[in-house]
C-alpha positions as a Markdown table, in Angstrom:
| # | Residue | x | y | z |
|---|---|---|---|---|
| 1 | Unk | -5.0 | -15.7 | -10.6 |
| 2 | Unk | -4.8 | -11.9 | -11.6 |
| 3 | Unk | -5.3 | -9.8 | -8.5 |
| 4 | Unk | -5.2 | -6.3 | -10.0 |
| 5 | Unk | -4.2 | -5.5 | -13.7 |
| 6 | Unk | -3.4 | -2.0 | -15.5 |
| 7 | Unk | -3.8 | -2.3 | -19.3 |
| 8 | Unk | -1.8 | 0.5 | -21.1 |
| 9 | Unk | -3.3 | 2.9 | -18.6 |
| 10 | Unk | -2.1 | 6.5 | -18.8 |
| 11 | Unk | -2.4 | 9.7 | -16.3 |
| 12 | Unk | -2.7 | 13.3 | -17.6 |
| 13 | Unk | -3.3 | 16.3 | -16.2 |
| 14 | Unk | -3.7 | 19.8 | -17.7 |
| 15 | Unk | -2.1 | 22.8 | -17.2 |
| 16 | Unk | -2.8 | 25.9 | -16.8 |
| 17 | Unk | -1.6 | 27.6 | -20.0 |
| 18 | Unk | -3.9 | 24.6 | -21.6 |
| 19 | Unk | -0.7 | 22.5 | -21.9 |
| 20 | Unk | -0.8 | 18.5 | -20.8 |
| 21 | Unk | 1.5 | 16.9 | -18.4 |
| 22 | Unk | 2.0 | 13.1 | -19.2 |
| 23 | Unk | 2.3 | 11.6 | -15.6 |
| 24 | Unk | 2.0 | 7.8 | -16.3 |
| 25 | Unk | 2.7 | 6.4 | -20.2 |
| 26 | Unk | 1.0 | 3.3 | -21.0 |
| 27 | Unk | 2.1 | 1.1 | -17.7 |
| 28 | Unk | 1.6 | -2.1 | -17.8 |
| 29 | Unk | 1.1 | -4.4 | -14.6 |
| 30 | Unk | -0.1 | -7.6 | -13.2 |
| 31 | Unk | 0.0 | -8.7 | -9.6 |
| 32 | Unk | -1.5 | -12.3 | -9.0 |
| 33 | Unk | -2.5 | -13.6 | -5.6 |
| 34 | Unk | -0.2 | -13.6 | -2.7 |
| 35 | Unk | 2.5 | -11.9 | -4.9 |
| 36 | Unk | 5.2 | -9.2 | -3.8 |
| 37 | Unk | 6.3 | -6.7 | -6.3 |
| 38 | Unk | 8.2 | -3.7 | -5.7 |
| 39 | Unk | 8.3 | -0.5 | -7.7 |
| 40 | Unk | 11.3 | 1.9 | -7.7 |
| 41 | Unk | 11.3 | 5.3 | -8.7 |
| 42 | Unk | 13.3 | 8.9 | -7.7 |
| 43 | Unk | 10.8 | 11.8 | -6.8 |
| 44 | Unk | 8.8 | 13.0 | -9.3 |
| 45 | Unk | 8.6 | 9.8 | -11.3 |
| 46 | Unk | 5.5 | 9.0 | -11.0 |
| 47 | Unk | 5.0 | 6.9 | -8.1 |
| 48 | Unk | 2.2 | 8.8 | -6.4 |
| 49 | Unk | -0.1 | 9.1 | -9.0 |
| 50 | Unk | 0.3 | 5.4 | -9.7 |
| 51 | Unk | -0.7 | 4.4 | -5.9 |
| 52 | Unk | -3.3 | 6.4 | -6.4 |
| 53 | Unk | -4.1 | 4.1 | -9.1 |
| 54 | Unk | -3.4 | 1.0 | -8.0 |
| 55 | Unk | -5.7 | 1.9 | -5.2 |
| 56 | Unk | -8.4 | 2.5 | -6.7 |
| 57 | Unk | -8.7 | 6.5 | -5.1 |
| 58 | Unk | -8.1 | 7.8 | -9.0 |
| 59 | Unk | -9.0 | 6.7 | -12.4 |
| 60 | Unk | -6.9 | 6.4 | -15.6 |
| 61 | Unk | -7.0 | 9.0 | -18.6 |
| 62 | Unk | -7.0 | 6.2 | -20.8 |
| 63 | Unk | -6.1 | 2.5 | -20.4 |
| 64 | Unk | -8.0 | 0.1 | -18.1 |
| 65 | Unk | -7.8 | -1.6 | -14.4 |
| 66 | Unk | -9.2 | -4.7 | -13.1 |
| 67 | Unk | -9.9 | -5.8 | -9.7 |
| 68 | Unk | -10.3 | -9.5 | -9.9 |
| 69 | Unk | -10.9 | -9.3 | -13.6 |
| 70 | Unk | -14.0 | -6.5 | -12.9 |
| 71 | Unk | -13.4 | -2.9 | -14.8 |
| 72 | Unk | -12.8 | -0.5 | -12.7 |
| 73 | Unk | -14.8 | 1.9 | -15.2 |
| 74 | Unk | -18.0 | -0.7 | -14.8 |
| 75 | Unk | -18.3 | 0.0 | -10.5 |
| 76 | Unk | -19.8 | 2.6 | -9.4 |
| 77 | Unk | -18.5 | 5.3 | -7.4 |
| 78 | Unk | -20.1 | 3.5 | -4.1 |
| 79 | Unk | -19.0 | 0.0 | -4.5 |
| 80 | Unk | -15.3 | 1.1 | -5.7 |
| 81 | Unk | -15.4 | 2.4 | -1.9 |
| 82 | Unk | -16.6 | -0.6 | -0.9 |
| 83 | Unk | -14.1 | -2.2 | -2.4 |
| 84 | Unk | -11.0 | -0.3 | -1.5 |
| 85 | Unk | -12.3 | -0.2 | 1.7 |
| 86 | Unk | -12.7 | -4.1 | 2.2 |
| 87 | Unk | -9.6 | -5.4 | 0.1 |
| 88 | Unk | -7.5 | -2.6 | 0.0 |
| 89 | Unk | -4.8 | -2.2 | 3.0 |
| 90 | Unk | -2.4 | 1.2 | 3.1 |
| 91 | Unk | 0.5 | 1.7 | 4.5 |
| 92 | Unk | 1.5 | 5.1 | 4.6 |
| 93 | Unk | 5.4 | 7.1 | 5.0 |
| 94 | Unk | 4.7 | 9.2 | 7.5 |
| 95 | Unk | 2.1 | 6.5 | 9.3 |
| 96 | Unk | -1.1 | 8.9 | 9.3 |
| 97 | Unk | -1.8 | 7.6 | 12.8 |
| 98 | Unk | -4.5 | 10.1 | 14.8 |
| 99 | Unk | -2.4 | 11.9 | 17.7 |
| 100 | Unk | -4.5 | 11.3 | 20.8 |
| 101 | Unk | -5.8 | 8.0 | 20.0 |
| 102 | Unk | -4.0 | 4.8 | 21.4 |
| 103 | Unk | -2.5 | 2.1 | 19.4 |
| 104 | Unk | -5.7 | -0.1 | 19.5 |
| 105 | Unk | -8.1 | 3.1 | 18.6 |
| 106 | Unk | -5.5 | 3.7 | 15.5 |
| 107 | Unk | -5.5 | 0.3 | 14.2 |
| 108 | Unk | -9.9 | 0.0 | 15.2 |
| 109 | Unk | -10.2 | 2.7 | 12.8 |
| 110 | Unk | -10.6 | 0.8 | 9.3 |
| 111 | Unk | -13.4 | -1.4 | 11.3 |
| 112 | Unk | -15.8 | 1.4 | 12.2 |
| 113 | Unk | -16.7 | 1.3 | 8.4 |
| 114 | Unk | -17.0 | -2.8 | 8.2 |
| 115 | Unk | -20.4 | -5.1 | 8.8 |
| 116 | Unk | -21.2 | -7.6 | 10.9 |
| 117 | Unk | -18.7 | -9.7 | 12.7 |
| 118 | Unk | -15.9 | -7.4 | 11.8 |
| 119 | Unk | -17.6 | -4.5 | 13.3 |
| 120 | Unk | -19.0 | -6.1 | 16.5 |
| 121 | Unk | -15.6 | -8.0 | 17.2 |
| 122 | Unk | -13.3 | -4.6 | 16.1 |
| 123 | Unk | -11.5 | -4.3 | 19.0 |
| 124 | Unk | -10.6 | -8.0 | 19.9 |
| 125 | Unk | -9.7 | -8.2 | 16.3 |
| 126 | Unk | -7.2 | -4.8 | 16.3 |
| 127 | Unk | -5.9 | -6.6 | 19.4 |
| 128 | Unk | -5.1 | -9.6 | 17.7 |
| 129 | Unk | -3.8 | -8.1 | 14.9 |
| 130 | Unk | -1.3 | -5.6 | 17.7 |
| 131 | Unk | 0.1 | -8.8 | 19.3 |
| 132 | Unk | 1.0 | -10.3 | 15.8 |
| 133 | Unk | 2.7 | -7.2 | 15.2 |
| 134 | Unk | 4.7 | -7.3 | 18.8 |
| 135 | Unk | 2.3 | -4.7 | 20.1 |
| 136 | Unk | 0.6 | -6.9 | 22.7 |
| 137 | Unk | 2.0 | -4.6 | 25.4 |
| 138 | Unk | 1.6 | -0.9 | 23.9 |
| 139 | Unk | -2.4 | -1.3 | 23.2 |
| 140 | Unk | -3.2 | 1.6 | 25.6 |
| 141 | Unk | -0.1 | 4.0 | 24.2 |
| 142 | Unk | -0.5 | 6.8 | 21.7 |
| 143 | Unk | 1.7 | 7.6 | 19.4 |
| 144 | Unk | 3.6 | 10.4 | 21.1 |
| 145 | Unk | 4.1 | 7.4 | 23.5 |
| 146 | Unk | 5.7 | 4.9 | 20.4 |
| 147 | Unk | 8.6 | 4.6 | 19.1 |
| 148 | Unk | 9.2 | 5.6 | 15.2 |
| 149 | Unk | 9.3 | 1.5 | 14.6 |
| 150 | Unk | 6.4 | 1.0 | 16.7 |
| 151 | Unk | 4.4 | 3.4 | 15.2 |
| 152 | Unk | 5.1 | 1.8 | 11.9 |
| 153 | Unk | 3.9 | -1.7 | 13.3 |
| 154 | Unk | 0.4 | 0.0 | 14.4 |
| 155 | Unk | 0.4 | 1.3 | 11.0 |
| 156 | Unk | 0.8 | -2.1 | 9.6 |
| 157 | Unk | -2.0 | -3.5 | 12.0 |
| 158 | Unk | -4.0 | -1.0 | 10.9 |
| 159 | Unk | -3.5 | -1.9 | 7.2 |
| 160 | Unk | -4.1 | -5.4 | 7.7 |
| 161 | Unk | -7.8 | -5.5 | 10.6 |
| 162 | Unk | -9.6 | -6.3 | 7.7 |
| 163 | Unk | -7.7 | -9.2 | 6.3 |
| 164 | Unk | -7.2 | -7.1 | 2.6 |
| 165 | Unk | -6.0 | -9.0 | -0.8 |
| 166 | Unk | -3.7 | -6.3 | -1.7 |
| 167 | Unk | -1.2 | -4.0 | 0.6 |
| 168 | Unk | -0.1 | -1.1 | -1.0 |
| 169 | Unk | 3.1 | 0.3 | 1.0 |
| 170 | Unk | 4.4 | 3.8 | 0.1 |
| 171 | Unk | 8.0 | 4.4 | 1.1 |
| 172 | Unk | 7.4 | 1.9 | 4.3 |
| 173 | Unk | 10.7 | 2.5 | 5.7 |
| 174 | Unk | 11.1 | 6.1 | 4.5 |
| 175 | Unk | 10.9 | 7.8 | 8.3 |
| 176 | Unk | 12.8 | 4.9 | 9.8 |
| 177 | Unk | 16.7 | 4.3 | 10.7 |
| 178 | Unk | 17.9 | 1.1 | 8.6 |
| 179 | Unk | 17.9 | -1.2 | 11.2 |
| 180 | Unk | 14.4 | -0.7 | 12.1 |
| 181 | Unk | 13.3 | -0.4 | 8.5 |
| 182 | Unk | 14.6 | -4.2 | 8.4 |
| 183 | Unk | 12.6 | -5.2 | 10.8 |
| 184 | Unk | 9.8 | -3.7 | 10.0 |
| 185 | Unk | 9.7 | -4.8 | 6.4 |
| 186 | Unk | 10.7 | -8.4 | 7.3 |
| 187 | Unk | 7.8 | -8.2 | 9.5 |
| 188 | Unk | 5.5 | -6.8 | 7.0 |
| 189 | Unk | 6.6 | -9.7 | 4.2 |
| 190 | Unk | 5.7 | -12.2 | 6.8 |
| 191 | Unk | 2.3 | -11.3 | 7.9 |
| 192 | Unk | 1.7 | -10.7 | 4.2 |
| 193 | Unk | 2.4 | -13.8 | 3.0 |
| 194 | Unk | 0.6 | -15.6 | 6.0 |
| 195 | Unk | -2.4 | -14.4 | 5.4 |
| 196 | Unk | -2.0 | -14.8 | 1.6 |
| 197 | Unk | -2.3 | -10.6 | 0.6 |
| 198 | Unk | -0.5 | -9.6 | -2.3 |
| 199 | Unk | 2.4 | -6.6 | -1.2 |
| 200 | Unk | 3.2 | -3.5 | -3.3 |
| 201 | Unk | 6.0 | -2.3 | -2.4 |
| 202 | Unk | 6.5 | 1.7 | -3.9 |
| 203 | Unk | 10.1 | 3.0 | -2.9 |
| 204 | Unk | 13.1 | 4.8 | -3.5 |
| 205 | Unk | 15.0 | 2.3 | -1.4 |
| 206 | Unk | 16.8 | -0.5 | -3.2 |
| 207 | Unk | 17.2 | -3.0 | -0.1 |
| 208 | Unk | 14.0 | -2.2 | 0.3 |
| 209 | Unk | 12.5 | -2.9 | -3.2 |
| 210 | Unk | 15.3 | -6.0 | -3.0 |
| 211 | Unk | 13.1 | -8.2 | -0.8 |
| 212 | Unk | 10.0 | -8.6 | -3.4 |
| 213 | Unk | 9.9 | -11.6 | -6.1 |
| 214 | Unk | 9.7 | -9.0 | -9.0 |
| 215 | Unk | 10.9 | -5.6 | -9.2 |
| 216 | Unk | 9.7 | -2.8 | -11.2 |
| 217 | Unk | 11.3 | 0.8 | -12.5 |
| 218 | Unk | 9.1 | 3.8 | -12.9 |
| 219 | Unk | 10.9 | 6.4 | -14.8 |
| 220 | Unk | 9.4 | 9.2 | -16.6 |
| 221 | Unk | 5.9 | 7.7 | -16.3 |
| 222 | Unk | 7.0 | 4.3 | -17.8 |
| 223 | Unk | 6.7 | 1.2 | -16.1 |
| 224 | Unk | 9.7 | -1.7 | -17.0 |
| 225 | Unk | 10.3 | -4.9 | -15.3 |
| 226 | Unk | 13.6 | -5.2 | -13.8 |
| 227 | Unk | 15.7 | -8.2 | -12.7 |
| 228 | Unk | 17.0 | -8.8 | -9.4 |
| 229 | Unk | 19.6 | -7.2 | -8.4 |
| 230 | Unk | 19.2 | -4.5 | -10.8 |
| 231 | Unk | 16.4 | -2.2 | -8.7 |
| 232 | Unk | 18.9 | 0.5 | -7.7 |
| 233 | Unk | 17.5 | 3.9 | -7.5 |
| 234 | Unk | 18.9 | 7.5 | -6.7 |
| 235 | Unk | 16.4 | 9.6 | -4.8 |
């Protein structure tokens, strides 16, 4: 079943002297249900206006996207929140965790905007999510306190307290050593497929873009399908 779709969608912006920049050219893209694609692409290719997309904080210049078969263009402004908030899980480079706040408070945070039992149980919850992430131990450290790995893990905790269908991971490994970036995407394929998310993978890294069932090249705004094996990037 079709998770998310992009139907000939485009991104444009204009420029000051009244010229257009063509970001994104009629990319195409299908990610079912529990599936792990990875997207490759060197700096300036496109790949952060098409996170953007694919999660749901933009809309196309032309083209259309579905979540679960619903046009994006037919949900309000309000519910499109709601639903990146409640099926949407980031993981960001650089983390984004809040300095001063421990582990659990970092990975709490996507709960303070959920209802009912999500919200009442948030920290048991965060806590639960920390020990399947190896964190069991570091619940009361902030991130001055963490290692670059470990700080990646609370990231991933954070990205997953809400159980989303899709996890959109931009450059996951980017800020780690390569050993660590192993573990941590290993880690982050596992817990994704237990609890049956779909995984975007969006990187410059071909080991990295390696581990997913299909791989994808963004160059120039254009999105192709490549085969395995044959993701390799240069930043």
């Amino acid at each position: 079943m079709a998770l998310l779709t992009l139907d000939q969608v485009t991104r444009s912006v204009e420029l000051p002297d009244g010229g257009r920049l063509d970001i994104l050219r009629g990319v195409d893209l299908e990610v079912e249900v529990g599936d792990h694609v990875s997207i490759v692409g060197r700096s300036g290719s496109g790949k952060s206006t098409l996170l953007n997309l694919l999660g749901l904080l933009d809309t196309p210049t032309s083209g259309r996207i579905f979540f679960e078969d619903q046009p994006l263009e037919q949900l309000s402004g309000a519910r499109r929140d709601r639903t990146r908030g409640r099926d949407i899980g980031f993981i960001f480079q650089q983390f984004n965790l809040l300095p001063g706040r421990t582990a659990l408070e970092n990975a709490m945070t996507p709960l303070l905007y959920a209802r009912g039992r999500q919200f009442w149980r948030r920290e048991s919850i965060a806590t639960a999510m920390l020990e399947r992430v190896g964190l069991g131990h570091r619940l009361q450290s902030t991130p001055d306190r963490l290692s670059g790995g470990e700080q990646q893990r609370v990231a991933i905790a954070r990205a997953l307290v809400r159980g989303p269908r899709l996890i959109l991971a931009d450059e996951p490994t980017g800020a780690l050593d390569v050993e660590t970036g192993g573990t941590v995407m290993a880690l982050l394929d596992e817990v994704a497929e237990q609890s049956g998310a779909a995984l975007i993978t969006i990187t410059h890294d071909a080991n990295v873009a390696a581990l997913a069932r299909r791989h994808y090249r963004l160059d120039g705004g254009v999105l192709t399908q490549a085969v395995s094996g044959g993701v390799g990037v240069t930043a």
